[in-house]
C-alpha positions in Angstrom: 4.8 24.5 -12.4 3.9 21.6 -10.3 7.2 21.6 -7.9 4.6 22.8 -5.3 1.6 20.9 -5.7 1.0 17.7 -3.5 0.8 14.5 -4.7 -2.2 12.1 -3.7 -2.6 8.8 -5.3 -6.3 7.4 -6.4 -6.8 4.2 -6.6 -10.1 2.4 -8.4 -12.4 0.2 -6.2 -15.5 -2.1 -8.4 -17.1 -1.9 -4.6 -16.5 1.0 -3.3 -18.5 -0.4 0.3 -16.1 -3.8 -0.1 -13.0 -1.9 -0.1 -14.3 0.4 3.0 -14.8 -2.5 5.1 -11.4 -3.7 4.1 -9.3 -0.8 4.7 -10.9 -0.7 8.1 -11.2 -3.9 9.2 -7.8 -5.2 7.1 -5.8 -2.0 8.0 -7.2 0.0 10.6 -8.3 3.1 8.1 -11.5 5.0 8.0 -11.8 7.7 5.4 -11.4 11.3 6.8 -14.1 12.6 4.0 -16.4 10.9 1.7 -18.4 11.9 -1.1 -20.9 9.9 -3.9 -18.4 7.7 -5.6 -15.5 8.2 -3.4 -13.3 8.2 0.0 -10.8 9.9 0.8 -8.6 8.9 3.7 -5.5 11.0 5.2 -2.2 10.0 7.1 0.0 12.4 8.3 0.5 14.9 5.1 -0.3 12.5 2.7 -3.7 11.5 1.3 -5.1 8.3 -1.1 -8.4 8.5 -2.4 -10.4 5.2 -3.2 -13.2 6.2 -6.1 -16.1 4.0 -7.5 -15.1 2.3 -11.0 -16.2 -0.3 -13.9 -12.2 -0.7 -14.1 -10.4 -3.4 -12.9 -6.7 -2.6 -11.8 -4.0 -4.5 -13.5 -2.5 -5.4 -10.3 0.8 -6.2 -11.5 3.0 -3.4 -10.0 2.9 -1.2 -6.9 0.1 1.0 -7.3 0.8 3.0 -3.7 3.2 2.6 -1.1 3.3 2.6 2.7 6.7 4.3 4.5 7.2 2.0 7.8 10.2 2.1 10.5 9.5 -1.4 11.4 8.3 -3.9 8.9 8.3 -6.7 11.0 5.7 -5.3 13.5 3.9 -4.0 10.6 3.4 -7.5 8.8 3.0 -9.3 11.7 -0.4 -7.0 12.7 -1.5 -7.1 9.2 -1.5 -10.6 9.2 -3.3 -10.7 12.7 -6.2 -9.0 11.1 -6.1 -11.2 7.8 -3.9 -9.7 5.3 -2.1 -12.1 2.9 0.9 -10.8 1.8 2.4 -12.0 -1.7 5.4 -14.7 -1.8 7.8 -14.4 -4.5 10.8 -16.5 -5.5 12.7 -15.3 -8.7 16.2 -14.1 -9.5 16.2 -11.0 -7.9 13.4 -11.0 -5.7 12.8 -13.9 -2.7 10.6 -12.9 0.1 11.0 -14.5 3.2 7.8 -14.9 5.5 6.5 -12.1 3.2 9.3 -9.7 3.3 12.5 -9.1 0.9 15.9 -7.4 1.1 16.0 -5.1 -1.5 19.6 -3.4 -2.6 20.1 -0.3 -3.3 17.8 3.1 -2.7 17.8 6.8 -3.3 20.3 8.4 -1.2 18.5 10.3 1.1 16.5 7.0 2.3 19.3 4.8 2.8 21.0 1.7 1.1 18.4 -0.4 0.6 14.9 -1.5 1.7 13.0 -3.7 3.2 10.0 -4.7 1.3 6.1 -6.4 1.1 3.1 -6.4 -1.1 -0.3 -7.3 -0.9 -3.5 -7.0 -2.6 -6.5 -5.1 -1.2 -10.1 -6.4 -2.0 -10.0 -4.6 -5.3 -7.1 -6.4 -6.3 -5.2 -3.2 -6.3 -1.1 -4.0 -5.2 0.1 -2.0 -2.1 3.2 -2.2 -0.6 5.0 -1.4 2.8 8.9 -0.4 3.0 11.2 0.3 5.3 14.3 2.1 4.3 17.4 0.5 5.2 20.3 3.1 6.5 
């Protein structure tokens, strides 16, 4: 039934221009397609939408995901254009300059990960991760 469709993550923004100007200026995306209420920005197959909302997201878990082969260049340009990644220190999860070892993984990414979060202005939690093989 859905084993075919494609899956595109949507994620709320209070100010739909603030987050714009952050996703371009904070992470070199422009939206691909835009509409009242809403952007909708595409990289490589995949596709995020940012729509206007009274909501405020929890922030408290990953709420989309970036696939990198190298982490370290990743963060370090982030951080270049102002991105502040999160810092955490508790049993079984220490970043280090921003990034942690993570154990473990599906199979068919690797055995582990390499991981970072941050926030973007509408407090919603992204992260970046780079498979470890």
């Amino acid at each position: 039934m859905l084993e075919s469709a494609k899956v595109a993550t949507r994620l709320p923004a209070q100010d739909l221009q603030r987050a714009r100007a952050f996703y371009s200026e904070k992470l070199g995306l422009d939206p691909e397609e835009e509409r009242e209420g809403g952007l909708l920005y595409r990289l490589g197959d995949s596709e995020f939408g940012l729509f206007q909302s009274v909501g405020k997201p929890s922030g408290d878990h990953t709420q989309m995901g970036f696939e990198v082969d190298d982490i370290d260049a990743v963060v370090d340009g982030l951080r270049r254009r102002g991105v502040v990644f999160e810092e955490y220190d508790f049993p079984g999860l220490t970043t280090v300059n921003g990034i942690t070892e993570i154990e473990g993984n599906y199979p068919s990414k690797g055995k582990g990960e390499r991981a970072a979060w941050f926030r973007d202005s509408e407090g919603n939690m992204l992260g970046i991760g780079q498979p470890v093989r």
